[in-house]
N, C-alpha and C positions, 0 to 999 in steps of 0.2 A: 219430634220436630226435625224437620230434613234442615239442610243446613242453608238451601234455597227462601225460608220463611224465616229462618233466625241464623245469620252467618258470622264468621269470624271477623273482627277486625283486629287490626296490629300497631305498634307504633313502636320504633325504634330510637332508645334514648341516645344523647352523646355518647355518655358510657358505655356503649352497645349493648344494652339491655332491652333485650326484646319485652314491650309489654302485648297479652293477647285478650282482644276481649270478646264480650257476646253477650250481647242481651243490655248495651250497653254500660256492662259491668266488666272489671278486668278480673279475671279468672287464674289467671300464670300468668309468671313472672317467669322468666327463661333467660340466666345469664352464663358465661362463662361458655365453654369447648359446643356446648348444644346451641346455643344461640349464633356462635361465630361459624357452625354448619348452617344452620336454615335460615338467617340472614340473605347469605347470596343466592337461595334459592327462591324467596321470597317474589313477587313484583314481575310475576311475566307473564301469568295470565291470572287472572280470578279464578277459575276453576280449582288449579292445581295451589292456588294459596290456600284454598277451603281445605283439599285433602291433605295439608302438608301441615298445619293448624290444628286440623282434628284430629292426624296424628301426633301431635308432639303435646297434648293436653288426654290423649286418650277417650276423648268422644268420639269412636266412630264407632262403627258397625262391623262387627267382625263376622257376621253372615251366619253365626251359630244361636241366633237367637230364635227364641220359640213366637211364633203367631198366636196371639189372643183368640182364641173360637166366637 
């Protein structure tokens, strides 16, 4: 799944508790020193919120994976 057919969404509590989800499920919970980083990163373009998402949950593609024959 590319992240263009199933992507992240976010929601930030009062508490600054970042919720992250996908697939309409929430996946991570991200609070404390990591969340009060990608907080103000968040919300400036779609693009870079997907990669910023996939990294702080650890879904991405790190380019060393093997192609299925």
């Amino acid at each position: 799944m590319s992240l263009e057919g199933d992507p992240f969404d976010y929601q930030i509590t009062k508490s600054g508790l970042l919720l992250i989800r996908r697939g309409g499920r929430t996946i991570m919970e991200l609070g404390g020193k990591k969340a009060a980083a990608l907080i103000p990163k968040l919300g400036r373009d779609a693009d870079s919120d997907q990669q910023l998402l996939a990294r702080a949950t650890g879904n991405y593609r790190h380019g060393n994976e093997r192609q299925s024959r």
